[in-house]
C-alpha positions in Angstrom: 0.0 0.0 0.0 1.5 3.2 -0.9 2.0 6.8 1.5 -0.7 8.2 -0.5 -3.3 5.4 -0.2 -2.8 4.5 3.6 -5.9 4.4 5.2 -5.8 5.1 9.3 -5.8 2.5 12.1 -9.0 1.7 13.4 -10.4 2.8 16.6 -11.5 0.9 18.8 -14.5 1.3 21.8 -11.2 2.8 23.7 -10.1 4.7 21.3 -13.8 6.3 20.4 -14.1 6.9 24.1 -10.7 9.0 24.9 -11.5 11.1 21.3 -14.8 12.3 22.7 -14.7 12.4 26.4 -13.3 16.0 26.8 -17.0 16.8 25.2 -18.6 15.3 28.1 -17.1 18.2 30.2 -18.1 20.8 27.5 -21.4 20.0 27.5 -22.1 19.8 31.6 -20.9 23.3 31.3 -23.4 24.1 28.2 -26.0 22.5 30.3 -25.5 24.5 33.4 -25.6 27.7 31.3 -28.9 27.0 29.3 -31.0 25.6 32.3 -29.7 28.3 34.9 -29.0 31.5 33.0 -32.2 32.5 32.7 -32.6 31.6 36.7 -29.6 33.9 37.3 -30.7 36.9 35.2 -34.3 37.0 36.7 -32.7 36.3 40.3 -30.6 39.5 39.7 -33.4 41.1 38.8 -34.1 40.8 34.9 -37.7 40.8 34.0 -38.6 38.8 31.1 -38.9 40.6 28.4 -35.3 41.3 29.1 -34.0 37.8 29.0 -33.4 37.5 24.9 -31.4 40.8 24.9 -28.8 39.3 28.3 -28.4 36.1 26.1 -27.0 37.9 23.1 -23.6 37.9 23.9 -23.6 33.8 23.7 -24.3 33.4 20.6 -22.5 36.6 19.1 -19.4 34.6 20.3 -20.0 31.7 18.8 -20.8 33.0 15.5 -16.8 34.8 15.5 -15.0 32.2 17.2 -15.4 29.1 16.1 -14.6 30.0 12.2 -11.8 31.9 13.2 -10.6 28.9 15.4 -11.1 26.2 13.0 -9.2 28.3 10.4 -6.6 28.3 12.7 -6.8 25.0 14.4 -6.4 23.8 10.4 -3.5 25.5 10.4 -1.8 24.2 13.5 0.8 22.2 14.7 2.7 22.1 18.0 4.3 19.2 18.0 3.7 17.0 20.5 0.9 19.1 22.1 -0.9 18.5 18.1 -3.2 20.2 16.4 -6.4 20.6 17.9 -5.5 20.1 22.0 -4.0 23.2 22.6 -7.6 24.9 21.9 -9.4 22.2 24.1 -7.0 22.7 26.9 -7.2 26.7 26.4 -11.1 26.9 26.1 -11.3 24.2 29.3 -9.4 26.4 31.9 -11.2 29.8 30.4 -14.8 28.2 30.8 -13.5 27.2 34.6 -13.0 30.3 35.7 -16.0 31.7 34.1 -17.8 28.5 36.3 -16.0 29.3 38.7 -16.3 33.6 39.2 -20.5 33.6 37.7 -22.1 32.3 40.9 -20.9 35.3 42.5 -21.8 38.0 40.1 -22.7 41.1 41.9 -25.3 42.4 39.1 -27.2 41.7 35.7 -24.0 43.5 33.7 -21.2 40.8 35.3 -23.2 38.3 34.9 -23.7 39.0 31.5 -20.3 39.4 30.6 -19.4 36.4 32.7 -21.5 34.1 29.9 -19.9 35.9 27.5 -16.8 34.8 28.5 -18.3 30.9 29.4 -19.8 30.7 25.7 -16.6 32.0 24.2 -13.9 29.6 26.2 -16.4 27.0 24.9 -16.6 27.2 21.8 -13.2 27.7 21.4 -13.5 24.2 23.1 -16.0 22.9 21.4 -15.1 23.6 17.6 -12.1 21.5 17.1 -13.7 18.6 19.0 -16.0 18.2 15.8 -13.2 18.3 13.7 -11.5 16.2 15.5 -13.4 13.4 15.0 -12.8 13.1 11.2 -8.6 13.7 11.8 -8.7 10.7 14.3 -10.9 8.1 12.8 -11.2 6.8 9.1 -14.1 7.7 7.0 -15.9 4.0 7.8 -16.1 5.1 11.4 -17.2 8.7 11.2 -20.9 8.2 12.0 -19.3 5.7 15.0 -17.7 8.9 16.2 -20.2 11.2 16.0 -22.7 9.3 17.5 -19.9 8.3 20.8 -19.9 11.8 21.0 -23.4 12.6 21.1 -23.8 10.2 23.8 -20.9 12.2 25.8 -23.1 15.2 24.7 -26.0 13.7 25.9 -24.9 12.1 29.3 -22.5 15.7 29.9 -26.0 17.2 29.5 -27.8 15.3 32.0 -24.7 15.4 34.7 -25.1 19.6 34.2 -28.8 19.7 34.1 -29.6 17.6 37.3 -26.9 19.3 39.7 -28.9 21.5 41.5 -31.8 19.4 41.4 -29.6 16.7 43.3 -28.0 19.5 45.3 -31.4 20.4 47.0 -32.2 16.5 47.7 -29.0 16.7 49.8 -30.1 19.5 52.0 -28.5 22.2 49.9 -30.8 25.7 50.1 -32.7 26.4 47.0 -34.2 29.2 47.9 -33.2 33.3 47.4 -33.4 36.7 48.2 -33.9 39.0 45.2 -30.7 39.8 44.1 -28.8 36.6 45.3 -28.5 32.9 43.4 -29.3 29.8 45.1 -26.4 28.0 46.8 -28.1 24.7 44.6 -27.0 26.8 41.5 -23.8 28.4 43.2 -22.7 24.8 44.0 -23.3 23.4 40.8 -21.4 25.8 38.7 -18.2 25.2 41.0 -18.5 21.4 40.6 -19.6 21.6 36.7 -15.8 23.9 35.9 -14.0 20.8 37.7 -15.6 18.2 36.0 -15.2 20.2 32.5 -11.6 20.5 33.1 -11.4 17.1 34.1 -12.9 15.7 31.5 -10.8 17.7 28.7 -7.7 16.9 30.0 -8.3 13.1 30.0 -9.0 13.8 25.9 -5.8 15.8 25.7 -4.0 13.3 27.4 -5.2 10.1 26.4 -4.8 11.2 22.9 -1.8 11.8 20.2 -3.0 13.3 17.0 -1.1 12.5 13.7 1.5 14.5 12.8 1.5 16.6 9.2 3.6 13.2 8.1 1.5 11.5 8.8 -1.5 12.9 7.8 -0.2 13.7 4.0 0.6 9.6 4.2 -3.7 9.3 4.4 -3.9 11.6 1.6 -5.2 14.3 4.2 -3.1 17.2 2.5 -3.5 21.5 3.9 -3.8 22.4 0.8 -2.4 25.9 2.6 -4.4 28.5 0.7 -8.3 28.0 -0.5 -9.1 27.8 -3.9 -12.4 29.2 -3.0 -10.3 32.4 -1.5 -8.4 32.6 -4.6 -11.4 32.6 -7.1 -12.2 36.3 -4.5 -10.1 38.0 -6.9 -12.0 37.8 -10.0 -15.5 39.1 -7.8 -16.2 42.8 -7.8 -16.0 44.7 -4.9 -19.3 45.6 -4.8 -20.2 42.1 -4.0 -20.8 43.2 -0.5 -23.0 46.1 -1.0 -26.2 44.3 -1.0 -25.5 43.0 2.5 -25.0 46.2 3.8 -28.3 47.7 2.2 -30.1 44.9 4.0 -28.1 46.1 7.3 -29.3 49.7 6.8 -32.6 48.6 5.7 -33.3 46.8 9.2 -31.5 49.6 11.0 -33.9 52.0 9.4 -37.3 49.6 10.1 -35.9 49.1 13.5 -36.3 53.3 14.3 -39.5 53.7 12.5 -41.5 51.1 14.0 -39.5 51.3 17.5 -39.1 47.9 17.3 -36.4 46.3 20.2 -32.7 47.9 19.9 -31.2 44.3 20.2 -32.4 44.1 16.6 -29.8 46.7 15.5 -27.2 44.2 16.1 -29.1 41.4 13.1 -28.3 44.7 11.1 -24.9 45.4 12.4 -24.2 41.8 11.4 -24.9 42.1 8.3 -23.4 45.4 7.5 -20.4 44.0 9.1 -20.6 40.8 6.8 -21.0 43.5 3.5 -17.7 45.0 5.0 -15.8 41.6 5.5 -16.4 40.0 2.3 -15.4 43.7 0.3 -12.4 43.4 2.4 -11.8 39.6 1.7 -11.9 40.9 -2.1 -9.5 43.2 -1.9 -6.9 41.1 0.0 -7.3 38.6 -3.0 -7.0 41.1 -5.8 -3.6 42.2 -3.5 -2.5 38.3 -4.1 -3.2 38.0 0.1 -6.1 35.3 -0.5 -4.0 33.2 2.2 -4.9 35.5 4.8 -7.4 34.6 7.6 -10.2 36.8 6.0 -9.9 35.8 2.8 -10.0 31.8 3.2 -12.8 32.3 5.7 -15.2 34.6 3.0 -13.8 32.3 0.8 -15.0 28.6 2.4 -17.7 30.4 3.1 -19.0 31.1 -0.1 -17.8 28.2 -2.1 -19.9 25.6 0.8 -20.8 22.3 -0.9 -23.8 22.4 -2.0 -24.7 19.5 0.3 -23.3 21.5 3.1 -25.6 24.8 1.8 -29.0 22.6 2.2 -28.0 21.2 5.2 -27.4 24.9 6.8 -30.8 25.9 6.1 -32.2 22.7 8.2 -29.8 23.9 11.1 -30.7 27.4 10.7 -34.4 26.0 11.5 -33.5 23.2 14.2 -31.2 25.7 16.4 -34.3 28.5 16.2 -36.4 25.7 18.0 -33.2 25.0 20.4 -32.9 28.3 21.4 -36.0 29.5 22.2 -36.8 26.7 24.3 -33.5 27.0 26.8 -33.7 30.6 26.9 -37.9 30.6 27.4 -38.5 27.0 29.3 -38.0 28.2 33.2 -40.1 31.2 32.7 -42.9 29.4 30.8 -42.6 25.9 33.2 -42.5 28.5 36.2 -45.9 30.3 35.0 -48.2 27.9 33.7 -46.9 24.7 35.5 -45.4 25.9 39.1 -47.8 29.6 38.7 -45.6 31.5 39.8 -43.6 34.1 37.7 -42.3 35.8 40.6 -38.1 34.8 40.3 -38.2 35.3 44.4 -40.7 32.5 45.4 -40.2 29.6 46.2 -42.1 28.2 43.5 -40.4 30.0 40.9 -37.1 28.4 42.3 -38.8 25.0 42.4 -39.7 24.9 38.6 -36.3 26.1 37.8 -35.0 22.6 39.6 -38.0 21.4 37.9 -36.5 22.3 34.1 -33.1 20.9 35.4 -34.6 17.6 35.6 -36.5 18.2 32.3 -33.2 18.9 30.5 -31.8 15.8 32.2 -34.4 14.0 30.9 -34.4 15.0 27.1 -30.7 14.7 26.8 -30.6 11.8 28.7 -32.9 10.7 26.0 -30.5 11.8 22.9 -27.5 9.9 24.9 -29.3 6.3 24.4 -31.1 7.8 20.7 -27.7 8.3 19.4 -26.6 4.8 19.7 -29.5 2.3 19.9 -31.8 4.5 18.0 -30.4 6.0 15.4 -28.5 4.0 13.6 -31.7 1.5 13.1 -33.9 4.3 11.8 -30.8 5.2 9.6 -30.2 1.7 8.0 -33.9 2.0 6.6 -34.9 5.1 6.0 -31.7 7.0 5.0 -30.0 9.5 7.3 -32.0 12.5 5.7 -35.2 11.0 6.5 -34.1 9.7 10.1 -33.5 13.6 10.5 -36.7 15.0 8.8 -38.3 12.0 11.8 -36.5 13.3 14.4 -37.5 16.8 13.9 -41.2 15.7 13.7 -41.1 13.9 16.7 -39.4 16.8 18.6 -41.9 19.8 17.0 -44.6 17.4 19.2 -42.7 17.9 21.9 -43.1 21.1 22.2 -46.8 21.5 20.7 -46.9 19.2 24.6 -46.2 22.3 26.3 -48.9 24.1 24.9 -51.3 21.6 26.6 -50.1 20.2 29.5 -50.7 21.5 32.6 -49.0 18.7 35.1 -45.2 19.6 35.2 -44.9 15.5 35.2 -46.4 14.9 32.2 -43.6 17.6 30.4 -41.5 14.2 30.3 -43.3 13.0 27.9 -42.6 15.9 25.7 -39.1 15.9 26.7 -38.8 12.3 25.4 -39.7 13.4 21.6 -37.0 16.6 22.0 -34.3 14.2 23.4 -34.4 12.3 19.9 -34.7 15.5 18.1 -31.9 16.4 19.8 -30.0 13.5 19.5 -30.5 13.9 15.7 -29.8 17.2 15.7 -26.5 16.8 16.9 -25.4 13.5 15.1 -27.3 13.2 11.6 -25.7 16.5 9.8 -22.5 16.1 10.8 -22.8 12.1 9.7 -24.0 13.4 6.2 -21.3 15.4 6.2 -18.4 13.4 7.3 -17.5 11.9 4.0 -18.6 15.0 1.7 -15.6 17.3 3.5 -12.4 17.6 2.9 -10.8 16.0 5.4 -7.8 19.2 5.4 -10.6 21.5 6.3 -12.6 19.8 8.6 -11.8 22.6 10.9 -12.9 25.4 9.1 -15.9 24.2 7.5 -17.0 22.5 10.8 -16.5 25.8 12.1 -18.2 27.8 9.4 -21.5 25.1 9.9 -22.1 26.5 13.1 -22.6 30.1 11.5 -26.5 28.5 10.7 -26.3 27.1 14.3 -25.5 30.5 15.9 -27.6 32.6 13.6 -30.9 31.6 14.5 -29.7 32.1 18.2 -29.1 35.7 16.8 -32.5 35.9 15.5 -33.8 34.7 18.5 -32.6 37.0 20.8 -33.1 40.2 19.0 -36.4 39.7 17.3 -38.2 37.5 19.4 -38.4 39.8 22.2 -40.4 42.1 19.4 -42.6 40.0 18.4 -43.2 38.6 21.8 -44.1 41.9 23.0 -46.4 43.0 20.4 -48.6 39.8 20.1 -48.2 38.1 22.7 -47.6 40.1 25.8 -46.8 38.0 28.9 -47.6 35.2 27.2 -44.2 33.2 27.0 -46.1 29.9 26.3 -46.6 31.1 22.6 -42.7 30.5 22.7 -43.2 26.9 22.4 -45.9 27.4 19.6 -42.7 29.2 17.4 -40.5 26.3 18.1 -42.9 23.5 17.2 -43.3 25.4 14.3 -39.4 25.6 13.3 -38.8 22.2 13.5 -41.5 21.3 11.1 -39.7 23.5 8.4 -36.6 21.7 9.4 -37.9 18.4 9.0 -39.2 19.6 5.8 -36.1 20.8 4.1 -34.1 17.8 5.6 -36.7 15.9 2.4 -34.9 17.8 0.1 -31.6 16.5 1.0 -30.3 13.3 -1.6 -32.0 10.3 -1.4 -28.5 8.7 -1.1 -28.4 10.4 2.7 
């Protein structure tokens, strides 16, 4: 077998499991920020109508980090300390301190900043961890990897989501002043930044990523500057302009109709996306289409086209995602616990209560992703396993519009958890073999754009619409995400048959 057709040594159950376990860690600390953010904002005194604009910063990091990491990430190589480590290890010890330093936030505007810094450290975690996957494991075991890591994703969710629920069980106080978090939360946040770093540095340790060598002897070659950046040249540089009308557009509809200010950012964005890409241009026409800019405006706009219809189901399915973490304590706190008072002791009880519903639905997507997936897969394609999922989860929610007993919500958490499970295993199995394996890290990084854009939306125009149709109302929420994922499911049909 020659250097340029070696194929890589398979993994086995071992192997799978030190690849992927860092993400357990990563996701107990995703799952302690979306079940007790919201708790946190309205204990310091957020109302909430106010909740979308505090959760802006999340997302907003996401969107710019993780390209710019997996551009770099692609890029790197520190010898024995590899390729993608160094960022797990960096984001792990960041998110830590931000565990660590949030329960004791002394108002709304530390707090806030304080997630900004969480969500940041993890996505700067959390990116190379998908491309890691395909530089570790052959093409035959990519949907074996993705689905070992949705299970960590699944069982790191259920860990985060039922600590303070636990906590209280063992005689820890749940209850809180205005202005003060639970010591059930305050606890949990210290234990979940161990546990994350823990769990990242048995990854970085356990692990040894193949050297440049080695990975040109697979045929994985950096092809060091994108074609798709270098093509930039021959675009005219008013390319962009249409992206910034749209930005001025929505800046000018936003001051007529006095519509929210956090929707001033959706048009900042895409100004700002205008200005990069005009930018990107002229680096390329300077014969700079290596730089960081131009590869990333580059990938961006030359996506396979199997990657472009999969980003508009994501775009969709993360909508549906984030309005439930973000809206789920208030609405569980009003209509099942009826309280909306953040002081009670009610209010506090139903946000143990959506801890345990969070358990529940990831807990779900941890035994989805490897007993039930891969059955539904084998007959009906992975495209249509998705478009299921999706279906199954939209019920889910359409459950919270009905249900009055805060027990029977498990029920509805049980069609999410599959929705979830398939959310966070099917696309990136479709994709596995359509990538180049050389830029796994910035396309995987790019992908998330349509996960972190609906979050976007989300946060800044939700709160508008909220307020002038549905005043108060927060159940209505769970209308709009039943409701996304039924357009998901529906594009995921148009994907190949062959999927």
């Amino acid at each position: 077998m020659t250097a340029a057709t070696m194929d890589k040594p398979r993994q086995g159950w071992a192997g799978l499991w030190n690849i992927s376990f860092g993400f357990f860690g990563i996701q107990i600390g995703f799952a302690l920020q979306n079940a007790n953010m919201s708790r946190v904002f309205q204990s310091l005194g957020s109302g909430i109508d106010d909740l979308p604009a505090l959760w802006i910063a999340a997302p907003l990091t996401g969107l710019l980090v993780q390209p710019i990491v997996g551009h770099m990430s692609d890029r790197t190589w520190l010898g024995r300390f590899g390729r993608r480590r160094p960022y797990f290890l960096a984001g792990a010890v960041l998110a830590t301190i931000a565990l660590l330093i949030m329960p004791e936030s002394g108002g709304l505007l530390m707090a806030a900043m304080l997630l900004w810094m969480l969500d940041a450290s993890l996505n700067v975690s959390m990116e190379p961890f998908r491309a890691f996957v395909g530089d570790m494991l052959r093409k035959d075991q990519h949907t074996a990897g993705y689905a070992v890591q949705t299970a960590f994703i699944g069982a790191g969710a259920v860990v985060g989501s039922l600590f303070p629920y636990v906590l209280e069980h063992f005689g820890v106080s749940n209850a809180a002043a205005l202005g003060q978090i639970p010591d059930t939360v305050r606890y949990s946040f210290w234990a979940g930044g161990l546990a994350l770093l823990a769990a990242v540095l048995w990854t970085v340790l356990t692990t040894q990523e193949y050297s440049p060598q080695e990975q040109a002897a697979f045929g994985d070659v950096q092809d060091g500057e994108s074609i798709a950046a270098a093509a930039l040249a021959g675009r005219s540089l008013w390319t962009g302009l249409p992206w910034i009308a749209a930005g001025v557009m929505i800046a000018l509809i936003v001051q007529h109709w006095s519509l929210e200010k956090e929707v001033y950012l959706l048009a900042a964005l895409l100004a700002g996306y205008g200005l990069a890409v005009m930018a990107a241009i002229g680096l390329a026409r300077a014969g700079r289409s290596a730089s960081m800019l131009a590869g990333i405006v580059g990938d961006f706009s030359g996506m396979p086209p199997l990657m472009k219809k999969l980003a508009f189901v994501q775009f969709f399915s993360w909508s549906a995602l984030f309005i439930m973490w973000i809206n789920t304590t208030p609405v569980v706190a009003q209509y099942h616990f009826g309280s909306g008072d953040p002081a009670s002791a009610a209010y506090q009880e139903a946000g143990n209560w959506v801890g345990v519903l969070f358990s529940v639905y990831n807990g779900v997507a941890a035994i989805a992703a490897l007993a039930l997936l891969p059955l539904l897969s084998a007959k009906l394609g992975k495209a249509r396993t998705h478009a299921l999922c999706l279906v199954m989860g939209a019920l889910g929610f359409a459950g919270f519009m009905v249900l009055r007993d805060p027990r029977a919500l498990l029920a509805c958490e049980v069609g999410i958890g599959i929705a979830w499970a398939s959310i966070l295993a099917m696309p990136y199995a479709i994709l596995a073999s359509s990538l180049p394996q050389s830029k796994l890290g910035i396309y995987m990084g790019l992908f998330n754009v349509f996960v972190v854009l609906p979050q976007l939306l989300v946060a800044t125009v939700m709160g508008s619409i909220m307020k002038a149709f549905f005043p108060g109302e927060p159940i209505w929420t769970m209308a709009f995400a039943a409701g996304t994922l039924l357009v998901a499911a529906l594009a995921s049909l148009r994907i190949e048959r062959r999927t």
